[in-house]
SELUMMI-166441 format. One record per residue (C-alpha): residue number from 0; x, y, z. Coordinates in steps of 0.1 Angstrom, whole numbers, plus 5000, padded with zeros to 4 digits. Each point is the difference from the previous one (the first is absolute). Example, Ala and Ser with C-alpha at 12.3 -4.5 7.8 and 13.67 -1.06 7.14 Angstrom:
! SELUMMI-166441
     n      u      v      w
     0   5123   4955   5078
     1   5014   5034   4993
***
This chain:
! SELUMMI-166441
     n      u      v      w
     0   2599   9364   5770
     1   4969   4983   4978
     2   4988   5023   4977
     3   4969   5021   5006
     4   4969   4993   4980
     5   4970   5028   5004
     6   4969   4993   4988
     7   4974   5030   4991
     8   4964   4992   5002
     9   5011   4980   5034
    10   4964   5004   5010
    11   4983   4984   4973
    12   4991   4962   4994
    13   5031   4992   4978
    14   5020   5019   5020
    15   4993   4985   5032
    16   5004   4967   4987
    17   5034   5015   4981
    18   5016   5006   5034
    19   4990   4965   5016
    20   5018   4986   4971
    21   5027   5019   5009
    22   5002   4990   5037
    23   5006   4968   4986
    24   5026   5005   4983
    25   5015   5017   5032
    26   5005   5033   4977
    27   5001   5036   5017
    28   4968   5014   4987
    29   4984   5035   5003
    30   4962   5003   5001
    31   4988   5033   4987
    32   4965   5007   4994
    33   4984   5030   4984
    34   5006   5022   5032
    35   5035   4987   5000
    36   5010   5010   4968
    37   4980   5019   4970
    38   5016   4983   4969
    39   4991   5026   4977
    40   5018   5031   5026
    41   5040   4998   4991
    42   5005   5016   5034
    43   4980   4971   5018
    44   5017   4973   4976
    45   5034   5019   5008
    46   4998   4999   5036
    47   4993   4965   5002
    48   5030   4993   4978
    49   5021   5016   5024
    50   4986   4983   5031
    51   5001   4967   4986
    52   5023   4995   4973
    53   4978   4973   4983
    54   5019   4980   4974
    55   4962   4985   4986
    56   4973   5021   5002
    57   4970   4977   4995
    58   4968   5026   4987
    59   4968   4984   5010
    60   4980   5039   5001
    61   4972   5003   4975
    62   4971   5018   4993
    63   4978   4969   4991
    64   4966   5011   5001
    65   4997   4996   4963
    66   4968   5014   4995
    67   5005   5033   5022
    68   5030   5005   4977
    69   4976   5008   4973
    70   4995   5032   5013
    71   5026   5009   5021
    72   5030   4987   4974
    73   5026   5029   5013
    74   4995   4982   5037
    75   5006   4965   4987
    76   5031   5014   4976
    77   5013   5017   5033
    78   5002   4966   5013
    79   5002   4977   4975
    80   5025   5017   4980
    81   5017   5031   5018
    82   5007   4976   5023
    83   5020   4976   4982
    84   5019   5026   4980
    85   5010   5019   5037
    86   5012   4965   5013
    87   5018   4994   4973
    88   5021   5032   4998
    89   5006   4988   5036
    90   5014   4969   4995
    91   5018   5014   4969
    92   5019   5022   5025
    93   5003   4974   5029
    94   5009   4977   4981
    95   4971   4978   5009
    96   4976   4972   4981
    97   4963   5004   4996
    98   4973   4976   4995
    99   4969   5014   4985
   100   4967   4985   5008
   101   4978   5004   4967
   102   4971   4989   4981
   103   4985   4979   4975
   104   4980   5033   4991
   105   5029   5014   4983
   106   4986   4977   4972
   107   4968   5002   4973
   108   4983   4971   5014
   109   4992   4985   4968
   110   5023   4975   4991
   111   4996   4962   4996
   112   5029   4986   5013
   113   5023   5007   5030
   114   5019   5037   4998
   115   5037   4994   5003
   116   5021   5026   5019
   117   5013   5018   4970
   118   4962   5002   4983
   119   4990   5032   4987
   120   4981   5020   5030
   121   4967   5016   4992
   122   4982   5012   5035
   123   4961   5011   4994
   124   4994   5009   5035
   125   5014   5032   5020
   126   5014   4973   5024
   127   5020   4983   4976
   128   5015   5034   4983
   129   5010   5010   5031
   130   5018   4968   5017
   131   5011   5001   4959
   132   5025   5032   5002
   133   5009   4987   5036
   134   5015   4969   4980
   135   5017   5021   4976
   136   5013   5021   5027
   137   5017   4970   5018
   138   5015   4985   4969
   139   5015   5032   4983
   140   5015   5010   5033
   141   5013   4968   5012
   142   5007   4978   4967
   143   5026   4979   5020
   144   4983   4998   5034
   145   4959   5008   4993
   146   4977   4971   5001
   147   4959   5000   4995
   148   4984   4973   5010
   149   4967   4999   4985
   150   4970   4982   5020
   151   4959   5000   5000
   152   4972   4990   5018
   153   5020   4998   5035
   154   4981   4988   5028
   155   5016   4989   5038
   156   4988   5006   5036
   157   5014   5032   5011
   158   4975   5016   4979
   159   4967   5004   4981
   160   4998   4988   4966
   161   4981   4973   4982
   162   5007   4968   5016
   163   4986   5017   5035
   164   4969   5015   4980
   165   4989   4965   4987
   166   5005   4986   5033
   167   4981   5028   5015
   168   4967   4997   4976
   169   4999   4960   5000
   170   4987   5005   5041
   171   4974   5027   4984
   172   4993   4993   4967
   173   4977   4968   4985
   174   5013   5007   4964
   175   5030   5017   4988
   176   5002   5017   4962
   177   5036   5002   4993
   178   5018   5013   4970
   179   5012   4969   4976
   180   5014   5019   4969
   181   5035   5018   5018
   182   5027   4977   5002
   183   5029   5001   5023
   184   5022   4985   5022
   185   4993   5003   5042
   186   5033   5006   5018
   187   5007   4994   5034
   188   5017   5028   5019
   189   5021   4974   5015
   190   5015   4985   4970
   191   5008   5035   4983
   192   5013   5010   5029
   193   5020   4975   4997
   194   5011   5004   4963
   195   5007   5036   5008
   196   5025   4996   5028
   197   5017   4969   4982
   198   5011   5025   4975
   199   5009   5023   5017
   200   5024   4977   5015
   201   5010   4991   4966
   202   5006   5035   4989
   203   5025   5004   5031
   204   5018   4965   4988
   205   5002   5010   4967
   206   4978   4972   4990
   207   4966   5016   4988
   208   5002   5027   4973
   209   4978   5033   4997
   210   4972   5000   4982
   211   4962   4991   5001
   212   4989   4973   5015
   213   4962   4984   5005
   214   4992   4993   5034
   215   4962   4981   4997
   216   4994   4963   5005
   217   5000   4971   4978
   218   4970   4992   4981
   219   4968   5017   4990
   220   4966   5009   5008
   221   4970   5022   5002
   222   4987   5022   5029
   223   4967   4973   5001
   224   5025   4970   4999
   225   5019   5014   5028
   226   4970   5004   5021
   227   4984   4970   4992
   228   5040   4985   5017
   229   4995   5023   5028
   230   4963   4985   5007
   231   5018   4963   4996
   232   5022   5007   5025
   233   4972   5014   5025
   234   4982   4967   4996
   235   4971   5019   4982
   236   4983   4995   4972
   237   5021   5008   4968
   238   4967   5003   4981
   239   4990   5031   5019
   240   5024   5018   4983
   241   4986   5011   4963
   242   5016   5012   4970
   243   4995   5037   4989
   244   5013   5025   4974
   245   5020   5031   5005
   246   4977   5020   4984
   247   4974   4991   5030
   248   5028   5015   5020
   249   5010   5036   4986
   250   5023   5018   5017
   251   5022   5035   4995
   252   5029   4981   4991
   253   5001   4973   4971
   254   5013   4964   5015
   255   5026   4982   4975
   256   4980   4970   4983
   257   5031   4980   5001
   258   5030   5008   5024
   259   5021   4966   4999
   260   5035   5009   5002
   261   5029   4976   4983
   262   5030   4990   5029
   263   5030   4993   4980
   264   5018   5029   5016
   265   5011   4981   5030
   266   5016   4977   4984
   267   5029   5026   4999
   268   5001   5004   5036
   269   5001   4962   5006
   270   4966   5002   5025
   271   4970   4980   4989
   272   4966   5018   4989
   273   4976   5007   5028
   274   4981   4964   5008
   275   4960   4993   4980
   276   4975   5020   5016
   277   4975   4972   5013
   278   5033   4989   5023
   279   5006   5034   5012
   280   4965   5003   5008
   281   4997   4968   5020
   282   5032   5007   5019
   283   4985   5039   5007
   284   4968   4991   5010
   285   4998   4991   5036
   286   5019   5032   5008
   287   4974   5024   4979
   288   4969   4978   5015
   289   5016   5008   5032
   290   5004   5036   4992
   291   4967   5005   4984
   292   4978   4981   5028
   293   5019   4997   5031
***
């Protein structure tokens, strides 16, 4: 008998796109959404571990409305850590391995060159504390069989996000302002999908050790270079799109200046970093066209 994989957060973009990589791979994989299973409840988390028996749990449920978070932090910690720590004590007991979708927000957003895994952590943002004792839930519990893998700036086409946005406003909007002084690293779903259940199939081989790992896409850029990509690819007018500062854009929660995150971590699980973001991008794009104007 294969071993079972359940992925919580089934519902969501990464998740969705979690379980198709699975498929693939021709792995026995349990969908559970919110309504399936309440991460942070140890009696919904318990019952599921029973039914199932899942040797990988893969967590893809967040609270990522990062601004709402702001206000309501003891939500967001329910989810964003709570959770974690309950499926952790789980697969403590059942002998199980977690993955542990997390977030460049756990850092200050003011460095100058790429954070490494093991950089000092500094969240400024209710959003980033929280997903921040999730991570330290993981690890403490599980030192031989927890893994985080942190990402940022996901987009993919079983959901809203920025990518769909841009593509949406370029059929309504002559001129774009766009923010040009945050600097990240747009992720595909598909390709940290991808990462995630390559080590999970590492940590059942033996091959990939626990720890953190950063799960965002080669390269670097800025929320105005990225759209001024996305308006490239739509065959519009790259010009359209114009430069802006974040402080013409306030919102609740403050956005990291700078979340590039380092990949030398793979290396000791023998996969490859995640691909350069303008090749992701190209590859994705048909699919979120299709999803955004159908």
């Amino acid at each position: 008998m294969s071993a079972v994989w359940l992925v919580t957060g089934a519902g969501g973009m990464l998740g969705g796109d979690v379980l198709t990589r699975l498929a693939a791979e021709d792995v026995t994989a349990v969908a559970a959404d919110r309504a399936a299973v309440d991460v942070a409840d140890p009696a919904s988390v318990r019952a599921a571990f029973e039914e199932h028996r899942p040797a990988v749990v893969v967590n893809c449920a967040a609270w990522t409305a990062v601004d709402d978070a702001e206000s309501q932090e003891d939500a967001a910690l329910r989810v964003n850590g709570t959770g974690p720590a309950v499926l952790a004590e789980a697969c403590r007991e059942y002998g199980a391995v977690l993955l542990q979708v997390s977030t460049d927000y756990v850092f200050a957003g003011d460095g100058e060159k790429p954070y490494a895994e093991d950089d000092p952590t500094g969240p400024r943002s209710a959003y980033g504390r929280t997903k921040l004792v999730g991570e330290q839930a993981v690890l403490s519990t599980l030192p031989d069989t927890g893994y985080v893998v942190r990402t940022a700036w996901l987009y993919g086409a079983g959901g809203g996000n920025f990518v769909r946005t841009m593509i949406k406003l370029e059929g309504v909007k002559d001129t774009l302002d766009v923010v040009g002084d945050q600097r990240g690293q747009p992720t595909w779903t598909v390709d940290l999908a991808d990462r995630l259940v390559r080590l999970g199939l590492g940590a059942l081989a033996g091959t990939a050790p626990a720890g953190v790992y950063h799960g965002t896409s080669g390269g670097e850029t800025t929320w105005f270079g990225f759209t001024r990509e996305i308006f490239r690819l739509l065959g519009a007018d790259p010009t359209r799109v114009r430069p802006t500062t974040s402080e013409a854009f306030v919102r609740p929660a403050p956005r990291p200046a700078f979340s590039v995150l380092g990949h030398d971590g793979w290396a000791r699980a023998g996969i490859e970093p995640v691909r350069h973001w303008r090749e992701a991008l190209e590859e994705a794009f048909p699919a979120l066209l299709a999803a955004e104007r159908p």
